[in-house]
C-alpha positions, 0 to 999 in steps of 0.5 A: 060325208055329213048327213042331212043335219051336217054332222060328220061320223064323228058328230054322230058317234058323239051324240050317240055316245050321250044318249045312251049315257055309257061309257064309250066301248073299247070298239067305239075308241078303236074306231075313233082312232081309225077316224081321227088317223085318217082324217083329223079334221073330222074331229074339228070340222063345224056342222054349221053352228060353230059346234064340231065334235072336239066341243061336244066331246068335251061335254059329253064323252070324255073317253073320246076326247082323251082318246084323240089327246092320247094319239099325239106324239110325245115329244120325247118320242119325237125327239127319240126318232131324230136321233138315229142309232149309227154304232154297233150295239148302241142302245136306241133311243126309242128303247128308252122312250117308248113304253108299253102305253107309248108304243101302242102310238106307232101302230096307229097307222098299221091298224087294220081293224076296228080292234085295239091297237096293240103295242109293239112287242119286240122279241127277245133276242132283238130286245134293246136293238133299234126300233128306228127300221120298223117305223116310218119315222117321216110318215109318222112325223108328218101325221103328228104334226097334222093332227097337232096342227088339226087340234090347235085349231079346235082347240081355240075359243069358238066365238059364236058359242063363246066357249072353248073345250079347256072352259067346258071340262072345267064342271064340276061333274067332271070332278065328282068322284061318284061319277068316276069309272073305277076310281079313275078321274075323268081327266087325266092329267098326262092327256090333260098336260098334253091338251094343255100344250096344244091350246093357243095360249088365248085360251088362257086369257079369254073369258068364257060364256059366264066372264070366268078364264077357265083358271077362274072356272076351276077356281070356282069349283071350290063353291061346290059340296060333291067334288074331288078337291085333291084332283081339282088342285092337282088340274089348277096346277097344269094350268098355272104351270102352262101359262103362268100370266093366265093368273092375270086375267080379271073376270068379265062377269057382272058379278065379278068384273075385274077380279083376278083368280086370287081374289076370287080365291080369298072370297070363298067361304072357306069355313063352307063344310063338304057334303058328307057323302062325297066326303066319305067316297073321296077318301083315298091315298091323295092325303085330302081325306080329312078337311080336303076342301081346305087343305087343297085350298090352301094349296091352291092358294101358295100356288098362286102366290108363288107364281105371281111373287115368282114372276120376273120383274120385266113380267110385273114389278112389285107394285103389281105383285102387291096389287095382284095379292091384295088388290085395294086391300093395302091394310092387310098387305104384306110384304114379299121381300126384304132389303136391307142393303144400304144399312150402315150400322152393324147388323148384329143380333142386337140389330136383328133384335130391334128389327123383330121388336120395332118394324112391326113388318108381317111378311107373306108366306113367300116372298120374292128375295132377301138382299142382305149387306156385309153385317159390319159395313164400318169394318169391311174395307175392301172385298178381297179375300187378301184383303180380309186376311189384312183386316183380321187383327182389326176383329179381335176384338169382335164380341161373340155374339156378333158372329153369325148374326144372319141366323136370326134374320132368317130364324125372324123369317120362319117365326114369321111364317115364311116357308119360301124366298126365291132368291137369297143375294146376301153380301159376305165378302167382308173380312169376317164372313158368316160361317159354312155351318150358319149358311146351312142353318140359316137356309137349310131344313132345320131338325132341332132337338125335340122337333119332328123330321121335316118340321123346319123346312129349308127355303126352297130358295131357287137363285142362290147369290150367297156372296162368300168366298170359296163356299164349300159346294156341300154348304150349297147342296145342304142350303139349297137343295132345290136351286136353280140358279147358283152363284159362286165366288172364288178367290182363284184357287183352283183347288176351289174350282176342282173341288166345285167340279168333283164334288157330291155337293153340286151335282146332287142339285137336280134342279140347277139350270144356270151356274156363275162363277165370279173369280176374283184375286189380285194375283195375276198368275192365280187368275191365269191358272183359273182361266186355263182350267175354265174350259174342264171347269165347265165340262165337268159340271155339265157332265155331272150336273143333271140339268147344267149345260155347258153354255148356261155356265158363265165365269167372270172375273170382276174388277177390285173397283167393280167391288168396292162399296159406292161411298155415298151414303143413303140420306146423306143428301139433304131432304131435296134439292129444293129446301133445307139448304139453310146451314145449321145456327148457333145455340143462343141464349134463348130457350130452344125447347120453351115452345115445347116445354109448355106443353107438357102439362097439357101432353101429360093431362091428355095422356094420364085422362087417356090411360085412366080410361078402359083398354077398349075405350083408348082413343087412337089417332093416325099419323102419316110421314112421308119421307125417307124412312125413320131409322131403327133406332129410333123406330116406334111405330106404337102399333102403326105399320111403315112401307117403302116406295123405292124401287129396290124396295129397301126397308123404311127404316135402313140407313140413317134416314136422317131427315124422316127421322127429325120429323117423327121425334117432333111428332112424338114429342107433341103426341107420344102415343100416336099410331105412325104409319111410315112411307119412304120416299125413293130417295135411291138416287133414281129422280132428277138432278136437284131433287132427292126422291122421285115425284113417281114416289111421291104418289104412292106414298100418299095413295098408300097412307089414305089406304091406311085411312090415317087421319094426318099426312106430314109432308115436310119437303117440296119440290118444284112443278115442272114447266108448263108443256113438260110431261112428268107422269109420277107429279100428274098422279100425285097431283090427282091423289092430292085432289082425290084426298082434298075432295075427299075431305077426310084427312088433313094434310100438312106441307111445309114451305119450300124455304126459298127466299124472296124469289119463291112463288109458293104456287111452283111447288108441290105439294104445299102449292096445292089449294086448300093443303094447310102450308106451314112455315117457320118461325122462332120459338116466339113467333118471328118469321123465318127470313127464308120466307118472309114473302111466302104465304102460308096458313099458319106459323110454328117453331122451325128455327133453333130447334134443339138436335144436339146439345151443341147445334140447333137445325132450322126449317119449315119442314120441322114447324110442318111436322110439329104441326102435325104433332099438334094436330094429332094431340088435338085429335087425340085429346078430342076422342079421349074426350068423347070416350069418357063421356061415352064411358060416363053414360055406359056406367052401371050407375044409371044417375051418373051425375057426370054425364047428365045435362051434356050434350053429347051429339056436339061432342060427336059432332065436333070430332067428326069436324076436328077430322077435316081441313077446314075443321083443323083450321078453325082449330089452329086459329084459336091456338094462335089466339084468334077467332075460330071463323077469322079470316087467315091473311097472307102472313098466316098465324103464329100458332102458340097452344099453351096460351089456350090450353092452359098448364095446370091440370090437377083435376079430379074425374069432375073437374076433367070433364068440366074443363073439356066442357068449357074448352071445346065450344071456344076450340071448335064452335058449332053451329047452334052452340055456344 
């Protein structure tokens, strides 16, 4: 009965267990146990304030609270007791399950005193018989499962204290080892895993009082100096490991609202030093002794990354793995995976070279997959292993040094730090496979000469989809160890398949839960061999695979054509359905290049002044293009960085990206030492008919390249609005970024023309029908309009037409003027900060009476680069480029744009003379107000 105050004995016993600040006895634990046995609602009952003893156990007297945790029923003893013992001799299941620790749980209901519950001793000439007679297996079972369903209801949020009991144990007085009682922590962790499995999952996702999860409570823990950093860690990762979505959950608090556990994780000091003492009292066997706050946050840290990268897409896509990890932070931003399929050149160490030089990719310390393609798709016909015996004359004359050329596209991945890939689908099945020998270097522990055990560590790959036929299971097991989910592909040799089922390889792999077996032959006899032994096939690996079920075993058998590689091309297509559908022209007698010869005195003025200066005074300036990618041969980013908005995340610069590739050659030519950052459309086949990558795409390209802070977005293509009334969400948001950068006013944004005809209205089309985005159109290399748009309004007019890509054919498009446009603009942006940093540099000189940098001021060259930055800033430019007024109004038919008539073409100057001409030069290029 309560007492006046409504506290139940077990209420009464916990608050007197606080005030005398003891250890709970061994007769205080018995009596619980007495308590909780006969009525587990005494430890959940409320006392009229939402406070009930479960709470306060959790705040003042852990022994109690483990105490009860401790009195469910494992469910392996559960289990134990349903399978009854039925064959003389027979071993009993409980004899295998119950320890000294767990019996003492099947005396509980047998206890007649306050004393401590004993476990049962079983003598010793019945020691291995059945247990199942001397428990009441029923009775037993049904008091689990009150006092489970007792504790799932105490064990949920209390609204009025808003706080629940996994919140209250996250203190850091529950973590201080001065605290500890015997060097034992006051958590448990097998009571701890055990409270965990009772807790409703809303437990996970629900702030507490201060707007922290109680992850994010612990998380916070590292902000304290007197903490047992190695037991936090190991406490962080139960609760991960109970519900990974809980690593979701954004902080409520004022402080930190909207930040999820990873953030908050990253803003801690890391450098913050322990406190000294508890330094010292914390050393043990945990290996955290020494820098143990920043060794366990370190482990916390991969803990995070590998569930949020390891989630399944159908729990979070990519994007939002990226946004999880680096949330706004897209400058920092790695990448988690690596797709190269769809690439159509040989991918031999040469290519992997190029790849190490020319991406500039920075990869995370783990990563979600790696998706290779065949290595010489010119050379992989057919994927049969018949057919590759067919092919074998055709690779005699393969150089040696494209054998095997996967190895350095992992060795790639461990220079670049990564220690884990969840899943390897790597396609081999072409006529000259890797070897068994480079699939074990390429995935598994590594020990080379010199180096120490263990300092080259395998993958930890968990789903292995390396696709060669009839792999020896040795190669898996020495690949990867730790899979999950294997993959294998046989030829219908059933002598494969026995070797699969006998083998030591596979069933030394204790962790793999779910096995495919694809079999594949044009032999109809081999397959009907294969089917017949498909049945022991799969008996035999569940037999010797530890965790290997029959049913999770399936055996396919695709078809040739399922096979075959899809024809089509990536890039093959023109840019979108919309443009560039003018065939290619003739050369002419004219001089295709003339528009850009001119300005190569002014190129190579800008860029001899620019190198001349010190390394920290070199100017640089940001180009975006957005498009399908730029291939790796002519990939050079020149310190800039490039992603991908496709689905399947295949890499920018995989296949031949044709268009996307033309576009950064005509913005190199202009501006050869511009930083491109590099987004690639979805061209992946995924958007509508007539359109060649996806609106959806579009968006992130540029939501991308405004995060980079780039200071110039090409888009060369267009697409087509959708009809009022119709709803495309990925144009809506593109559409507001478009408005957020124009509103912004901080970046200038180039579109090209659709090239339509006379029948476009430049209004249907984005982005170039945005207001205020410069629109480019084409014209000839002496300013004559291109007849695709000779109706179309545009801003301003730059060589589209016969522009030279081969030495036989010109192309043609407003998409090539738009990136020349750009180009320009980044050599004027270029040639404006070269500017400004050798006055900067004049000014900073030792000599003091610098005659160079008297009588100029400065502030108006500041002042012009800061306007130079903007739209309107570039219009004024472009307009005295083209021969006008800066302040000229710019008419439908826009202006032809012919920079080298300004811009002069000689430049044999000294340091005097260079600064006299960009004195003169930029008052007319970009008046301001106040100056001539």
């Amino acid at each position: 009965m309560p007492n006046a105050d409504g506290l139940n004995l077990l209420h009464q016993l916990i608050r007197r267990q606080k005030s005398t600040r003891k250890p709970a006895s061994t007769t205080v634990l018995a009596l619980v146990d007495r308590l909780v046995i006969d009525a587990p609602n005494l430890f959940t009952d409320d006392d009229g304030d939402d406070q009930i003893p479960i709470l306060q156990a959790a705040k003042w007297s852990l022994e109690i609270l483990f105490r009860v945790i401790n009195l469910v029923i494992r469910d392996s003893i559960r289990d134990s007791l349903k399978i009854l013992c039925t064959k003389p001799g027979q071993i009993c299941p409980l004899n295998a399950a119950i320890d000294t620790n767990k019996t003492e749980q099947l005396n509980h209901e047998k206890a007649e005193s306050f004393e401590p519950a004993k476990a049962t001793q079983v003598e010793p000439d019945n020691a291995g018989g059945c247990l199942h007679g001397k428990i009441d297996d029923k009775k037993l079972l049904e008091m689990d499962d009150l006092l489970r369903k007792t504790l799932y209801t105490g064990l949920h949020r209390r609204e009025k204290v808003a706080t629940s009991c996994l919140s209250l144990l996250m203190a850091a007085g529950n973590f201080d080892r001065v605290k500890y009682i015997g060097g034992v922590p006051k958590i448990p962790l097998d009571e701890f895993s055990l409270l965990l499995n009772l807790c409703p999952e809303e437990v996970f996702k629900n702030a507490g009082p201060e707007g922290y999860s109680p992850l994010q409570m612990a998380i916070r823990l590292y902000n304290e100096s007197a903490v047992d950093y190695g037991h936090l860690y190991c406490v962080i990762e139960k609760l991960v490991d109970r519900l990974p979505d809980s690593i979701y959950f954004k902080a409520t608090s004022e402080a930190d609202r909207g930040k999820n556990v990873y953030q908050l994780l990253k803003e801690l000091d890391k450098t913050k030093k322990s406190d000294k003492k508890a330094e010292d009292q914390r050393k043990d066997k945990s290996g955290f002794a020494e820098n143990e706050r920043e060794k366990s946050l370190e482990k916390v840290e991969e803990l995070l990354k590998k569930a949020c990268i390891g989630a399944a897409p159908e729990v979070l896509d990519l994007d939002g793995k990226l946004k999880f990890l680096y949330w706004d932070n897209a400058k920092n931003m790695r990448k988690i995976g690596l797709n190269l399929l769809g690439e159509e050149t040989q991918l031999n160490k040469d290519y992997v070279s190029k790849a190490k030089r020319r991406s500039e990719m920075l990869f995370e310390t783990i990563l979600a997959s790696v998706q290779l393609p065949y290595w010489d798709p010119q050379i992989q016909k057919i994927q049969t292993p018949s057919a590759a015996g067919e092919q074998t004359g055709v690779l005699s004359n393969i150089l040696e040094q494209s054998k095997d050329p996967y190895i350095g596209i992992f060795e790639w991945l461990r220079e670049k730090g990564v220690k884990k890939i969840f899943q390897v689908d790597v396609d081999d099945t072409g006529p000259e496979p890797h070897s068994n020998a480079a699939i074990r270097q390429s995935l598994g522990k590594q020990m080379p000469d010199g180096s120490p055990d263990g300092s080259h560590r395998d993958f930890e790959v968990e789903v292995f989809k390396w696709k060669k036929y009839d792999i020896c299971s040795d190669t898996v097991y020495a690949a990867v160890p730790k899979a999950k989910e294997v993959h294998l592909y046989s030829s219908g040799n059933t002598a494969i398949l026995r070797g699969w089922a006998c083998s030591s390889g596979l069933h030394k792999m204790e962790n793999v839960s779910t096995g495919t077996d694809y079999i594949l032959s044009r032999n109809t006899n081999d397959l009907k061999d294969c089917e017949a032994y498909k049945d022991e096939l799969k008996t035999d690996l569940a037999k010797k695979c530890p965790q290997l079920k029959y049913e999770c075993i399936e055996i396919h058998y695709p078809s040739l054509k399922s096979t075959q590689k899809d024809s089509k091309k990536i890039g093959e297509e023109g840019q979108d359905g919309d443009k560039d559908k003018t065939p290619p022209v003739k050369a002419s007698e004219q001089s295709p290049g003339h528009w850009i010869e001119r300005m190569d005195p002014f190129i190579n003025f800008i860029n001899r002044t620019a190198i001349n200066l010190p390394e920290d005074k070199r100017p640089t300036v940001k180009v975006a293009v957005l498009d399908d990618g730029v291939s790796l041969d002519n990939l050079n980013l020149n310190g800039g960085q490039g992603d991908t908005c496709r689905v399947d995340n295949v890499k920018y610069w995989v296949g031949p990206c044709p268009h996307g590739t033309r576009m950064v050659k005509c913005i190199q030519k202009l501006c050869p030492d511009a930083e491109l950052y590099v987004a690639r459309l979805d061209d992946s086949g995924m958007a509508e008919k007539k359109q060649k990558f996806t609106t959806e795409s579009c968006f992130k390209a540029l939501e991308w390249a405004r995060k980079m802070d780039v200071d110039i977005i090409s888009m060369s293509w267009t697409f087509k609005k959708k009809p009022f009334g119709e709803k495309d969400n990925g144009e809506d948001k593109f559409v507001t970024e478009l408005s957020n950068a124009v509103t912004a006013n901080n970046v200038i944004l180039f579109a090209s023309l659709p090239d339509k005809g006379a029948t476009a209205e430049i209004t249907d089309y984005l982005p170039v029908g945005f207001p205020n985005i410069i629109k480019i159109g084409s014209s000839t290399v002496e300013g004559e309009e291109d007849k695709e748009i000779i109706w179309a309004k545009r801003d301003f007019l730059l060589p589209g037409v016969e522009i030279s890509e081969s030495i036989k054919e010109l192309d043609r498009g407003s998409s090539y003027a738009t990136a020349y446009a750009a180009g320009l603009a980044a050599l004027i942006l270029y040639y404006l900060r070269t500017h400004k940093a050798l006055e900067d540099f004049c000014i900073d000189s030792e000599d003091s009476e610098d005659q160079l940098a008297k009588g100029h001021p400065n502030k108006y060259t500041n002042a012009r680069l800061e306007q130079a930055k903007t739209m309107d800033g570039m219009r004024k430019i472009f307009k005295f480029l083209s021969g006008k007024n800066a302040n000229d109004k710019i008419g439908d038919k826009g202006f032809f744009v012919r920079p080298y008539l300004k811009l002069g073409s000689s430049f044999i100057f000294d340091d005097e003379q260079t600064l006299g001409y960009m004195r003169d030069l930029n008052p007319q290029m970009l008046p301001t107000d106040g100056v001539s």
